[in-house]
TIVO-2410 file (N, C-alpha, C; in nm, 3 decimals):
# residues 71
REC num residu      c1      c2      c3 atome chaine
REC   1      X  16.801  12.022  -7.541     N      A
REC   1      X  16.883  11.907  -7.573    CA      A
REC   1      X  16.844  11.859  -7.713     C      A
REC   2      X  16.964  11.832  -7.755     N      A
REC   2      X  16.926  11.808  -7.896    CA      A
REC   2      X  16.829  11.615  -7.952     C      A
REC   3      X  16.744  11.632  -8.027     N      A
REC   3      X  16.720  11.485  -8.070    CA      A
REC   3      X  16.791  11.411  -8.115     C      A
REC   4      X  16.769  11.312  -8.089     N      A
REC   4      X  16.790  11.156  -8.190    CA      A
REC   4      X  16.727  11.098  -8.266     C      A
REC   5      X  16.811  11.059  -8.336     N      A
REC   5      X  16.716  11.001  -8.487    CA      A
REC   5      X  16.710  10.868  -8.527     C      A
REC   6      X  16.648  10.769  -8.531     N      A
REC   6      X  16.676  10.607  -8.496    CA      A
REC   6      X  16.599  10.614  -8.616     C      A
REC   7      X  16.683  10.433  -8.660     N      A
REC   7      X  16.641  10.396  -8.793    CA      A
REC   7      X  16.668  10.258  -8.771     C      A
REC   8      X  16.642  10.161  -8.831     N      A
REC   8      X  16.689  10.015  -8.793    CA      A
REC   8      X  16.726   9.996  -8.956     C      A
REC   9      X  16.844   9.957  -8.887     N      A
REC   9      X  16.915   9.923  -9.029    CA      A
REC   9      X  16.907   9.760  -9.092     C      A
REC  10      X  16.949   9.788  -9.206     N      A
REC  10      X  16.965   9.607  -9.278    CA      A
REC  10      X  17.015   9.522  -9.182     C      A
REC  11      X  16.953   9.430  -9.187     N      A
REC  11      X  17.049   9.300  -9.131    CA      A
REC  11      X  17.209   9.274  -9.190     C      A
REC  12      X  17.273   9.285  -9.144     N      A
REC  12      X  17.432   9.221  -9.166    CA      A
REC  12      X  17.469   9.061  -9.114     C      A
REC  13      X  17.371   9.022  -9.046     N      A
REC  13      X  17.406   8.872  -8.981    CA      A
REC  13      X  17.267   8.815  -8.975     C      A
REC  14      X  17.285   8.711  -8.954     N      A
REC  14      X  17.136   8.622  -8.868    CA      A
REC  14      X  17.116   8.617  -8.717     C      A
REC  15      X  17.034   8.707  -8.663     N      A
REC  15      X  17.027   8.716  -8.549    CA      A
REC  15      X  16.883   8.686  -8.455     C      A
REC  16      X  16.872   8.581  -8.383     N      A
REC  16      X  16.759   8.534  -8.344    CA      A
REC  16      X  16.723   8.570  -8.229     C      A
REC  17      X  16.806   8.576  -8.132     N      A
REC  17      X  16.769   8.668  -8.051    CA      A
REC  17      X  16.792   8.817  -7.973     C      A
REC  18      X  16.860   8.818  -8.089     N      A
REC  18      X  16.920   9.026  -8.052    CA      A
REC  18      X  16.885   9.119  -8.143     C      A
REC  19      X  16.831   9.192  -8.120     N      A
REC  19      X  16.783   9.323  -8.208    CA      A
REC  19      X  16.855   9.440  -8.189     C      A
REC  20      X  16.859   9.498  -8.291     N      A
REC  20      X  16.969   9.604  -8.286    CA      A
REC  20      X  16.856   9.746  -8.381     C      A
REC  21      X  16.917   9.887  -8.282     N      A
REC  21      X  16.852  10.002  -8.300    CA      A
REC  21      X  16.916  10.073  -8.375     C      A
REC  22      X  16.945  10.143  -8.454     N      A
REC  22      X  17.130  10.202  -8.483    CA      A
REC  22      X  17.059  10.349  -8.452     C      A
REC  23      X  17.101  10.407  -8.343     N      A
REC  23      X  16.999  10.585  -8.307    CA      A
REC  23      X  17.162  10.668  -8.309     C      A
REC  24      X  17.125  10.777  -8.412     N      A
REC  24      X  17.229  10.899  -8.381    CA      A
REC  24      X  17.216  10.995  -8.286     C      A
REC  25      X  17.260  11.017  -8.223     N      A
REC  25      X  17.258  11.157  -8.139    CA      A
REC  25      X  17.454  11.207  -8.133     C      A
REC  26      X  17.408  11.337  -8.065     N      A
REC  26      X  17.545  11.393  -8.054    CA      A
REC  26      X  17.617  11.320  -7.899     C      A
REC  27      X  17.738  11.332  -7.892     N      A
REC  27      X  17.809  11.284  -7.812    CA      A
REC  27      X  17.748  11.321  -7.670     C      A
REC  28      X  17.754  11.456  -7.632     N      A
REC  28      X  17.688  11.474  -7.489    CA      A
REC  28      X  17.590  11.422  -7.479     C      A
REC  29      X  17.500  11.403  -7.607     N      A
REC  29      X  17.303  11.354  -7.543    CA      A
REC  29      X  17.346  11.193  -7.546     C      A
REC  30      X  17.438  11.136  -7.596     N      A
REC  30      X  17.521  10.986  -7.527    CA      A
REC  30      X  17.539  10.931  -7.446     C      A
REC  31      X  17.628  11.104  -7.410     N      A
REC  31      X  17.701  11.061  -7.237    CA      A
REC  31      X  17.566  11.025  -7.197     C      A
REC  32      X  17.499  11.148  -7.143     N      A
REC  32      X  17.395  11.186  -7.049    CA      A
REC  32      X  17.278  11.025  -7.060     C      A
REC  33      X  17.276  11.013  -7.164     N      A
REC  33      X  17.168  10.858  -7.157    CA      A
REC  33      X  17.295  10.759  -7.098     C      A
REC  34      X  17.359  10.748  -7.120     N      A
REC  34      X  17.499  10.643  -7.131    CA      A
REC  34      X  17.446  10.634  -6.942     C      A
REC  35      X  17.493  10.783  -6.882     N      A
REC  35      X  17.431  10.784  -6.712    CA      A
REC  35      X  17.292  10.722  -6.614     C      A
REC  36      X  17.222  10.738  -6.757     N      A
REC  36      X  17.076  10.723  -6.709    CA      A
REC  36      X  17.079  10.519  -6.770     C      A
REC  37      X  17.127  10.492  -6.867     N      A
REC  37      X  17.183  10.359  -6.857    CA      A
REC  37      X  17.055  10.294  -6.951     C      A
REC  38      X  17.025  10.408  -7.062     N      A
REC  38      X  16.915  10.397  -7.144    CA      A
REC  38      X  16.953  10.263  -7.264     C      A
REC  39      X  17.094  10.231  -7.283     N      A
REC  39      X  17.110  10.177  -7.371    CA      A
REC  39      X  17.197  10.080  -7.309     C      A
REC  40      X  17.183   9.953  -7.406     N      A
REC  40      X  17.286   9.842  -7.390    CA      A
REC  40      X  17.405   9.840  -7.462     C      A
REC  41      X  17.429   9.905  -7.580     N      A
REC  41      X  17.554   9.967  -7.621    CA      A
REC  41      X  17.553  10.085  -7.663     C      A
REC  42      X  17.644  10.149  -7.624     N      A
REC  42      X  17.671  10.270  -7.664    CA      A
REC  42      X  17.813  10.330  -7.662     C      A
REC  43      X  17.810  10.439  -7.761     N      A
REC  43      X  17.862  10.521  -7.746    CA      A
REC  43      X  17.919  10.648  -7.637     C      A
REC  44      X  18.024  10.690  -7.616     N      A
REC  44      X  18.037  10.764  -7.518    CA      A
REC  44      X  18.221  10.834  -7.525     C      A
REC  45      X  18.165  10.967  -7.422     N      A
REC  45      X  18.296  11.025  -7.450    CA      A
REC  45      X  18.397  10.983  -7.388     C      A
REC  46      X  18.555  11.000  -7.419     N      A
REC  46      X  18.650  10.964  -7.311    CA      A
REC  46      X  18.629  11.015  -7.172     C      A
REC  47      X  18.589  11.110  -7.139     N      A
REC  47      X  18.548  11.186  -7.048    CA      A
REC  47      X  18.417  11.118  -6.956     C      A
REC  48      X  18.357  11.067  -7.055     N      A
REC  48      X  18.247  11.001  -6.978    CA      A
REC  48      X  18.265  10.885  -6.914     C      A
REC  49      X  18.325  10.815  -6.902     N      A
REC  49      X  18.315  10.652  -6.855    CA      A
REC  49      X  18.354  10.675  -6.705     C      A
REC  50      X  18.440  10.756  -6.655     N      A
REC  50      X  18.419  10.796  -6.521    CA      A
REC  50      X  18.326  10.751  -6.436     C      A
REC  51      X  18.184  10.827  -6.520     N      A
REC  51      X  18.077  10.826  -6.424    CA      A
REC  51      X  17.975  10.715  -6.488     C      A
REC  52      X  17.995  10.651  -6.587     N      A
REC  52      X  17.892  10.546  -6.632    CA      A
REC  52      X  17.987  10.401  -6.606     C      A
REC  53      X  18.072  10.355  -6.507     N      A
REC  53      X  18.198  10.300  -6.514    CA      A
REC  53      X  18.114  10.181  -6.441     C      A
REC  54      X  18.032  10.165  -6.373     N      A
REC  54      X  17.943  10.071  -6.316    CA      A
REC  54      X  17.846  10.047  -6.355     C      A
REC  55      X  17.819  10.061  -6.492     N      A
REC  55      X  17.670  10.050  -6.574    CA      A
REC  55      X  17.715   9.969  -6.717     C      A
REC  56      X  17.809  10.033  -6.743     N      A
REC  56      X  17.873   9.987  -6.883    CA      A
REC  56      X  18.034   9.900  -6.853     C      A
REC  57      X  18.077   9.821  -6.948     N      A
REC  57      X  18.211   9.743  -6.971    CA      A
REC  57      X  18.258   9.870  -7.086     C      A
REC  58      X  18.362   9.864  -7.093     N      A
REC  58      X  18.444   9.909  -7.208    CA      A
REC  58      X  18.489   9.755  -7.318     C      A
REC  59      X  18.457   9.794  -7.472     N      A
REC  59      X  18.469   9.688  -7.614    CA      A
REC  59      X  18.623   9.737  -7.654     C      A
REC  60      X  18.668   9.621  -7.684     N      A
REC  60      X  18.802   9.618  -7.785    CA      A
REC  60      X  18.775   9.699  -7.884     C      A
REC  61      X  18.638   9.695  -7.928     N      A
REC  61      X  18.630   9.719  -8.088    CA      A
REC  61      X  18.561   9.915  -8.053     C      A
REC  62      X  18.526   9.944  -8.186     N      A
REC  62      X  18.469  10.105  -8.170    CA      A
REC  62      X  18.501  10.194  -8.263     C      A
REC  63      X  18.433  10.278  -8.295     N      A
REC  63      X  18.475  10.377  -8.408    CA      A
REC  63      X  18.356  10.473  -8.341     C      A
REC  64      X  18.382  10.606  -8.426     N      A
REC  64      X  18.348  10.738  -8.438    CA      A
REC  64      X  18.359  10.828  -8.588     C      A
REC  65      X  18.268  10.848  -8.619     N      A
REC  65      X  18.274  10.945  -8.747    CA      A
REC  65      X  18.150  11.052  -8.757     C      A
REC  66      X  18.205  11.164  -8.779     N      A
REC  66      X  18.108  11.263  -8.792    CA      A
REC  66      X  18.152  11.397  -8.907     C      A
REC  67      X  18.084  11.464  -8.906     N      A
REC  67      X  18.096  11.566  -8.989    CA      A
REC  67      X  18.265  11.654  -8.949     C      A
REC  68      X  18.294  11.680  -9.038     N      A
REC  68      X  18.476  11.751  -9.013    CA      A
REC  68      X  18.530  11.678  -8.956     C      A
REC  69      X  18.551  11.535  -8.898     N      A
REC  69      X  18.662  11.465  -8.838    CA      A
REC  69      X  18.755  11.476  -8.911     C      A
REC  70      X  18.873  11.392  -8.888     N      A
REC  70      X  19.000  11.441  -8.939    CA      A
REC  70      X  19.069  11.563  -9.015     C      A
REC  71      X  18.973  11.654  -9.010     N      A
REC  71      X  19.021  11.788  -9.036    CA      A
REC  71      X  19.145  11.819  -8.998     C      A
***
């Protein structure tokens, strides 16, 4: 399974009590934590919410970008 690579990024807001991780991984190593319910937001495939559908809400908001998209 492939790694993840976490970095904590700049602040964009003032936030006192929420901390934020920003970790890349590929979409399946997502899902698969997304199941195990490793994260409080995340990412995940259309395919996935099926089975993470009682762990997670679905956001209005969201994006995706990776290498060759809109190709």
């Amino acid at each position: 399974m492939p790694s993840c690579s976490t970095a904590s990024p700049p602040a964009r807001f003032a936030s006192r009590d929420c901390g934020f991780t920003h970790t890349l991984c590929d979409i399946e190593t997502l899902n698969q934590k997304a199941r195990e319910g490793i994260y409080d937001v995340t990412a995940i495939s259309f395919h996935a919410y099926p089975y993470i559908q009682d762990l997670y809400a679905l956001m209005s908001c969201g994006g995706s970008v990776g290498e060759g998209y809109g190709r």
